[in-house]
N, C-alpha and C positions, 0 to 999 in steps of 0.2 A: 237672270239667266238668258244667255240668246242659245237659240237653234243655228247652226251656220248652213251652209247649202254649198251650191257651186260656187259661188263668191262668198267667201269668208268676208262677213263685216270687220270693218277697221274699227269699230270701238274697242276700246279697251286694252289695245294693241300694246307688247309687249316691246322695249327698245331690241336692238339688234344684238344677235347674240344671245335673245333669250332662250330659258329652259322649260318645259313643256314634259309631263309622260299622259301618253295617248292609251287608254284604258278601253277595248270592249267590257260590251257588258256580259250576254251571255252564257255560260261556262267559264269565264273569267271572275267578273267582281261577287257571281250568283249563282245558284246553281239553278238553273230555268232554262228556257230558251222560247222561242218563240209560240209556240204551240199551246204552252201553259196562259199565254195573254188569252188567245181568242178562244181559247175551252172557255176560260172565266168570263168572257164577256158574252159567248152564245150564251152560256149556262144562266146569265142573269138576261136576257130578252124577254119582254113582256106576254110574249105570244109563247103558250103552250106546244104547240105546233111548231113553231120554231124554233123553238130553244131544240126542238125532240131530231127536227131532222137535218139541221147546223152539226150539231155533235155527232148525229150519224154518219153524215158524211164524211168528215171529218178522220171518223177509225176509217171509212173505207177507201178514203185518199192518202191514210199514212203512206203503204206502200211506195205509192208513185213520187210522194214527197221527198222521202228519204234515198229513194234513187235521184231524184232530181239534183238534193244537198249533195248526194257523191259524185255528180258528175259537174256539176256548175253550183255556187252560194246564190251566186246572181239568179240565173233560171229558177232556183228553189224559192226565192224570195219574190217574183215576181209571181209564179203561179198560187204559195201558200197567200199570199195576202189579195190575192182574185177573193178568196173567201169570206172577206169582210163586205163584200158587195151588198150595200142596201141598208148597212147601220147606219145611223146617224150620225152624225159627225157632235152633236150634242152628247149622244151617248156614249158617247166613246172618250171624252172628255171630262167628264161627269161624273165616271164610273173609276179614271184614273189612277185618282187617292186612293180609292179600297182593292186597287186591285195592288199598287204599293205594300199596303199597310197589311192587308191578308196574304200576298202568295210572294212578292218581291220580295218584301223588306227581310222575314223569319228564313227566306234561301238566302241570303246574302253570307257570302262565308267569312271566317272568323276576321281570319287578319288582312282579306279585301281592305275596310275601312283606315285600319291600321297602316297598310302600308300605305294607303294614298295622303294620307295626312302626315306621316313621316316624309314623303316625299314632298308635300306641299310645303313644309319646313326649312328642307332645303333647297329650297328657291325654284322646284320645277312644279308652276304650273297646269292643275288637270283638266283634261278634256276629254268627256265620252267620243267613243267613235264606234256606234254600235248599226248591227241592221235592222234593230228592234225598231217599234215606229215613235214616233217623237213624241204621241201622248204616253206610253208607256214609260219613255225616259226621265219625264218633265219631274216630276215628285220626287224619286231619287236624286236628278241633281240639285233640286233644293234644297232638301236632307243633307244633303254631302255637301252642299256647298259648292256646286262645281257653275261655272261661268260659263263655259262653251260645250256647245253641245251638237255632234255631228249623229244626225237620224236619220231614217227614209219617212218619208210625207207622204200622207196618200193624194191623191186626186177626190175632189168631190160634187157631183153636181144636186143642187137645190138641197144640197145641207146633209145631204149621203154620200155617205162611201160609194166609189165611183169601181173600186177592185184595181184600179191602177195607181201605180206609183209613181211617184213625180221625179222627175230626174236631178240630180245622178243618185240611181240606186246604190246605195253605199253596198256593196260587197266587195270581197278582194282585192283588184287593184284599183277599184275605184275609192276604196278608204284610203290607200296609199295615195291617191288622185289626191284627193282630200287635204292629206295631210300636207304635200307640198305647198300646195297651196293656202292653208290655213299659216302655214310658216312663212311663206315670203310675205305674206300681208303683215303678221303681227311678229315680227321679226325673230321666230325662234329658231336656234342653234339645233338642226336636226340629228346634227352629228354627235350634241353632245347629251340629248334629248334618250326619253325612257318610252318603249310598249311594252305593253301588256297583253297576250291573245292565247287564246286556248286551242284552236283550231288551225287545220289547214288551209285552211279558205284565207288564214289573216295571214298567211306568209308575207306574204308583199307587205303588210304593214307592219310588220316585224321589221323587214329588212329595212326599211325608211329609217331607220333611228340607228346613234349607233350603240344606244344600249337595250337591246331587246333580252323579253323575260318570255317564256312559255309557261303557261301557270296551268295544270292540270292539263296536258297537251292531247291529243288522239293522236293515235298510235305513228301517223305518218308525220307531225309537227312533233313529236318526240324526235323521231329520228331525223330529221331538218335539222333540230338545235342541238343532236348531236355530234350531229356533220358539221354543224359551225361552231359548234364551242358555245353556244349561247345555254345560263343559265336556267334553269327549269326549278318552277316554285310549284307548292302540291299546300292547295286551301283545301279548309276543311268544314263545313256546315255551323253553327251554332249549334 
């Protein structure tokens, strides 16, 4: 499995004209989202003390977070993950699998899997393209099987989270950034290419393909794919 970045590596590069569906992860292939990773990882921190006032602050920055997601993905993404500041980069790694295997894998909705392997079937190549951070994604896409993987990185210095993200912060039209670029390297057919996104933050990378799906949309990305005519798929839990 590669992680890609701002340059998409050339390995494994698909001839011209290839097919590709670009899958967030979040309220799309799971029902999670961000929040639920670093609950699970303060909540296991060695220190009594910190696990206690991680999670506190936490309820008392919901507020400002979830104005942040409504007004910018990007801004919401760069101040929630400030909050990793001072883990280990060990730990955070480490801790990956179980946090897959306990809180990922059992959200993962029914026929997510199903339909990316129906689609891997018919020749379009999957690729995560999520804002989650890339040890999060890593163990799912070995699970799935998936080859390319578009995440945000954090920053770290002397083996800790640093609180900053490394660029490009993949949110809204920086996944779409992403994705043209992951295309002209490895040659895929965008036009005739699939996403996947739940939200309105993934507009733009909806609109990059020309088969876009909204899977369990909010309420503003409903009304987007009804204005365009784009189909709407509604997953459902295990």
């Amino acid at each position: 499995m590669s992680v890609h970045h701002s340059s998409p590596a050339a390995s494994g590069a698909a001839t011209d004209g290839g097919l590709a569906a670009f899958y967030d992860l979040d309220g799309t292939l799971a029902e999670c989202d961000v929040t639920d990773a670093y609950r699970f990882y303060a909540a296991r921190l060695p220190r009594l003390s910190e696990r206690a006032w991680r999670l506190a602050e936490l309820a008392l920055r919901a507020p400002a977070y979830l104005a942040a997601e409504l007004l910018d993905r990007r801004l919401f993404n760069e101040q929630f993950f400030a909050a990793y500041a001072g883990i280990s980069r060990d730990r955070l790694e480490d801790l990956a699998e179980s946090f897959f295997v306990e809180v990922l894998q059992p959200r993962v909705y029914v026929e997510a899997h199903d339909l990316l392997e129906r689609n891997r079937e018919r020749g379009y190549e999957p690729i995560l393209v999520t804002g989650s951070p890339d040890f999060v994604v890593r163990p799912l896409a070995r699970a799935w099987r998936v080859t390319h993987v578009a995440a945000n990185r954090f920053a770290f210095h002397d083996g800790r989270a640093t609180g900053r993200l490394r660029h490009p912060v993949l949110a809204g039209a920086e996944k779409a950034e992403w994705m043209r670029r992951f295309a002209a390297t490895h040659g895929i057919a965008l036009e005739r290419s699939l996403a996947y996104a739940d939200s309105i933050a993934d507009l733009p990378m909806l609109a990059e393909v020309g088969r876009p799906y909204a899977v369990n949309p909010d309420l503003r990305l409903r009304a987007a794919a009804r204005a365009r005519q784009w189909p709407t798929l509604h997953f459902e839990r295990r």
